[in-house]
N, C-alpha and C positions, 0 to 999 in steps of 0.2 A: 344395252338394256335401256328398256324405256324409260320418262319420268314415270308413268304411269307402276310399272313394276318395280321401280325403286321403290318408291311409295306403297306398294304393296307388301316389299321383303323389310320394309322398315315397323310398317305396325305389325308384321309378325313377331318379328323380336322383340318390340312393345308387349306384343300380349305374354308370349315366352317368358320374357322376364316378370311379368306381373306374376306369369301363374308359378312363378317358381320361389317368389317373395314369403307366400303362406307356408311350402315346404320346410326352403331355410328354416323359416322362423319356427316351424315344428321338432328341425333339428339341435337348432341351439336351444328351446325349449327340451328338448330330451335330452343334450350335452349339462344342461343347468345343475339337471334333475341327478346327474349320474357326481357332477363336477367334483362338490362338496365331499364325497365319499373319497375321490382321489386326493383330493388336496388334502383330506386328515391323514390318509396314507401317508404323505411326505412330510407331514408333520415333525416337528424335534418331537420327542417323549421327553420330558417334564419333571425335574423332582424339585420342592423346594426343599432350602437350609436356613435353619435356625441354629444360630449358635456367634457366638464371644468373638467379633471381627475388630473389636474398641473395647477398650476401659482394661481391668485388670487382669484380666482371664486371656485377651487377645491372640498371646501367645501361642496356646491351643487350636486357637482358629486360624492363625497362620500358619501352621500346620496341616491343621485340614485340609486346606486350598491345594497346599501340594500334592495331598494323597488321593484327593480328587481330581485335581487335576491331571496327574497321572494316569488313572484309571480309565478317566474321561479320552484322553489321546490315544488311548489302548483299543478300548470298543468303537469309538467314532473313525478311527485311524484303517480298522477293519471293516468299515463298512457301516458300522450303528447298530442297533436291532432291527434285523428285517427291514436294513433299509433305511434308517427312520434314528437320526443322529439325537443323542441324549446332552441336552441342555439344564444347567441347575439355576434356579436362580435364589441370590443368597440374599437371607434377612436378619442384622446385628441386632442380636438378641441382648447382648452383652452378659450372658450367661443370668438375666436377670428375670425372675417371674411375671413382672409387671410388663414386661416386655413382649415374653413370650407368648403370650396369652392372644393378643392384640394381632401377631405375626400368624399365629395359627388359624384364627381367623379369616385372616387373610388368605392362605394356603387353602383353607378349606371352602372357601368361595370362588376360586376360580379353577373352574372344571379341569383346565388342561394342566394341573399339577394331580399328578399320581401318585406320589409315597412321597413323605417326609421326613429327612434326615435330621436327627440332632434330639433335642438342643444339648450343650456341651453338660451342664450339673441336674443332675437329676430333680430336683425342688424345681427349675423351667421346666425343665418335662414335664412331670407330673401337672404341674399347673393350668398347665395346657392340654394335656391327656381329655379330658371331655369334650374340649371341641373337637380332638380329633378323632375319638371316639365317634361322636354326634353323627360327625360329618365322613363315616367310613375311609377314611384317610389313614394307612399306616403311617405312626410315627414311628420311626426307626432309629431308636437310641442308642446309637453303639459304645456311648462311653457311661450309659445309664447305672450306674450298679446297685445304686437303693434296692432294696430285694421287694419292693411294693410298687415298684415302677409298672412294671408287667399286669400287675393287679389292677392296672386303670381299666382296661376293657381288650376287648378280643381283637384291637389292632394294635396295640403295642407291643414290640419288641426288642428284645438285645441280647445283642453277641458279647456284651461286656461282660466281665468277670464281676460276681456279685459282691458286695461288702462283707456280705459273712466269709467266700470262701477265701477274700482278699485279706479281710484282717485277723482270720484265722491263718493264713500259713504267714505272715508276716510275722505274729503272734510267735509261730512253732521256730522260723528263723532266728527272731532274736534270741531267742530262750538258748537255741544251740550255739550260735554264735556269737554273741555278747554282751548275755549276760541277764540273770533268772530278776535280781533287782535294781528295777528301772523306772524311770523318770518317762510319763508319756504328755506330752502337750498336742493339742488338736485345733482345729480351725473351727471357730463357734460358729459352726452352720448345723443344718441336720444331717447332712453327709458326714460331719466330722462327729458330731456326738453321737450317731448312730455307730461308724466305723471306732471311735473309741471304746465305747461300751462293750461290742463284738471284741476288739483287742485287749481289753483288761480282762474280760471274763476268761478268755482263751488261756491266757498266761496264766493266769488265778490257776487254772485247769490243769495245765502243764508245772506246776509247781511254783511259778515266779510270783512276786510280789511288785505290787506298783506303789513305790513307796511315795509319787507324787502325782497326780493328775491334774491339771490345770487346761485353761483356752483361753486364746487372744481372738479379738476379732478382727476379721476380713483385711480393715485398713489399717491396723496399726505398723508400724512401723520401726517402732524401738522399744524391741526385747530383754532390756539386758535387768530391768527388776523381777521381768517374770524368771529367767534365767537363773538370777540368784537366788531365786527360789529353790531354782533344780539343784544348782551347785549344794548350799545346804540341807538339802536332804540327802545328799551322796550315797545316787543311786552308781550301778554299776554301766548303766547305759541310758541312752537319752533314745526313748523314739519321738517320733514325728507323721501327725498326721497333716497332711501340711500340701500345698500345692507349688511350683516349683520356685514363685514368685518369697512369699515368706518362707519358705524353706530353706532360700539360699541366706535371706537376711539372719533367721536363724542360728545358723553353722557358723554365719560370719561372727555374729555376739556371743554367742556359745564361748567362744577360743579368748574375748573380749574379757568375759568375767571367770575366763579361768576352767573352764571344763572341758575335759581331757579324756573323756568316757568314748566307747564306741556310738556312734552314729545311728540310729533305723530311720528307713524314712520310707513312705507308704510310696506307691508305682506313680501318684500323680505328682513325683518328682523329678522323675524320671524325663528329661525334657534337657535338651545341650543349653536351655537357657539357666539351668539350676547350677551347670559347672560355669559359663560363662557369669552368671551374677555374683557366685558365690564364691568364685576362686579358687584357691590354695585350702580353702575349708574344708572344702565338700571333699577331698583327699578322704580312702577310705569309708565316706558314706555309706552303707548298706544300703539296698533298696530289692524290691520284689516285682516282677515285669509275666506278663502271657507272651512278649513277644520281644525277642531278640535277634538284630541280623545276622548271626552267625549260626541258626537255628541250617544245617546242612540240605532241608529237605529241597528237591528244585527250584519249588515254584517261590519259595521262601528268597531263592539265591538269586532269581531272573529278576522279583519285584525289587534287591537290594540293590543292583546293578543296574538297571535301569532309574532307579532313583537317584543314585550317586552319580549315573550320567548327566543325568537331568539339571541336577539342583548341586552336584559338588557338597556334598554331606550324605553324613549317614542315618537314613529312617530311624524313629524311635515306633513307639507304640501307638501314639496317636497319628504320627502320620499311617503308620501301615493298617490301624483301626478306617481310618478315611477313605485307604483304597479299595481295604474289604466291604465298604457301606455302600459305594456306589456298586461296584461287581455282584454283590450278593442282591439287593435291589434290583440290578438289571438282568440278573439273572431269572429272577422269583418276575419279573416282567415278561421275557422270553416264554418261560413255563406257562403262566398264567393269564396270559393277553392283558391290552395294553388300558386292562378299566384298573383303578381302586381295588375289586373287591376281587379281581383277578390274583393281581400281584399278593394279596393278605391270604386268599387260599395257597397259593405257592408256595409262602414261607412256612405256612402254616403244616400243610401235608407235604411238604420237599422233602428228600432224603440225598444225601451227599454232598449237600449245598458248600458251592469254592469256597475256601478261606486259604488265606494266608495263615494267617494266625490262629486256627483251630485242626487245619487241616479239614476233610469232607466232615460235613456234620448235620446233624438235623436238630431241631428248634422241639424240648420238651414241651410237656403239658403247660407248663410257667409261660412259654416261648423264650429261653433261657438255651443257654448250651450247657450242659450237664459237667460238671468237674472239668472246669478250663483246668489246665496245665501252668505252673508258675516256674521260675526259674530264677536262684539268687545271682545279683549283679551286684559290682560295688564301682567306686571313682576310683582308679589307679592314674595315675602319667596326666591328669587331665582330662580322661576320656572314659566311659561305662566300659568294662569289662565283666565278664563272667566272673563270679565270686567262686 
């Protein structure tokens, strides 16, 4: 070949390539255009958590971690949703108002959070119910039970068992069980004077008489003058509205200044930290629970077994509350594609929706689950047993 035709096949592929530069660039211009739409495809889906990671309440939230993250190895472990693996990211609330408020915020400013779980006491909740409100965000309160929680606006939710129906069959328990007069002390919150009030009136109802009412607050620590109180009124039974933390301190000075009565104590005691705190006391204790591992039905026995593989203990109700939050959330996601106001129609018109803990159920007018199911337990051997 000549210099001349070399020179000739040379600026042909000069121009070839120039004129194929405008193409390219027309197609990664249309690769651009399409790009963004796939990359949200493989997107994580998104929930944040609020709720009690530090301070007194913690306990709760280390539990939840479990039940989530369980749940989380389950759907992600099969694939994700559609693909598209569920990521939470969590914000310590410390179960406190001033907190929560600040974190919802937050949540509801950054688009790629879809529903929000928590916060652990209903007073955070609620707190923060307007921004998430505002901001079309389901909050998803599974441990909510204030019966006004739901009343914040048409994205809030819970599977939780309410204060009325809770300290009403609490109420019907101790009466059969230990005794019509009783001694009832509560935790100076709104949750507790609300669920006190719901349990004095009940028993008043069912015949009993409270022949003491009293409250301590949050941080106190030593019980034993409120106690003497109870001891001289000599009721027939001491209940407890109480969280598992002072509840076990409780049971402990109860035995301290001499009282000998049977035990109630409301389900948010219900926690292996209430027998580990509280010892040889808590023997006995009464308590009331929606959720127990020995409940036979399958799904109830696979999530027990796999938890006990997992972690070497046995689920209470807050963990198995935690697995049903992320499941029923990723559920009402599947249903309802992967916006806000998707997921809030889903929960909202679903029917049969998973649970552990309710079995299939759908979300009333309230967005409530209508007559959770309860079931008495007491402390035997060290450990929650069926009463």
């Amino acid at each position: 070949m000549s210099t001349h035709d070399q020179n000739t096949l040379s600026r042909r592929h000069l121009l070839r390539g120039a004129a194929a530069i405008p193409a390219a660039a027309g197609l990664l211009a249309a690769a651009g255009r399409f790009a963004p739409s796939v990359a949200r495809a493989a997107d994580p889906v998104r929930y944040g958590v609020s709720g009690p990671f530090s301070g007194t309440a913690a306990e709760y939230g280390r539990i939840w971690k479990k039940g989530f993250d369980l749940a989380l190895e389950e759907i992600n472990g099969a694939g994700g949703l559609q693909g598209r693996l569920i990521e939470l990211q969590y914000e310590d609330s410390q179960a406190d108002p001033k907190q929560s408020v600040p974190i919802a915020q937050k949540f509801v400013n950054d688009s790629s959070i879809l529903a929000e779980l928590g916060d652990f006491a209903s007073p955070a909740s609620m707190a923060a119910s307007p921004i998430y409100e505002r901001g079309k965000l389901v909050q998803f309160g599974f441990t909510n039970s204030h019966p006004d929680f739901t009343k914040g606006g048409e994205y809030m939710f819970s599977p939780s068992i309410s204060q009325i129906q809770d300290a009403t069959y609490l109420a019907q328990l101790a009466v059969e069980r230990a005794g019509k007069k009783q001694a009832v002390l509560y935790r100076n919150t709104d949750w507790g004077k609300i669920s006190s009030d719901i349990y004095v009136k009940e028993l008043e109802a069912r015949g009993g008489e409270a022949v003491l009412v009293d409250n301590y607050l949050e941080t106190e620590k030593d019980f034993r003058t409120l106690l003497a109180k109870v001891r001289d009124a000599n009721p027939e039974s001491l209940t407890l509205i109480a969280y598992y933390n002072d509840g076990a301190l409780i049971v402990q000075q109860a035995k301290d200044v001499g009282i000998t009565v049977p035990i109630v104590a409301i389900g948010s005691c219900y926690s292996p930290q209430f027998i580990e705190l509280g010892g040889d006391s808590t023997e006995g204790v009464l308590l009331a629970t929606s959720f127990f591992p020995t409940d036979p039905r399958p799904e109830v026995q696979s999530f027990v077994t796999a938890y006990k593989t997992k972690y070497n203990e046995t689920p209470d109700l807050f963990a198995a509350g935690a697995y049903d939050a992320v499941k029923i959330v990723a559920w009402a996601t599947e249903k309802g594609g992967f916006t806000r106001e998707g997921i809030r129609e889903a929960l909202d018109t679903g029917v049969d929706i998973p649970s552990i803990i309710h079995g299939p159920f759908t979300f009333n007018d309230e967005r409530r689950v209508d007559e959770v199911k309860e079931v008495a337990i007491k402390v035997e051997g060290g450990q929650f047993v069926l009463a």
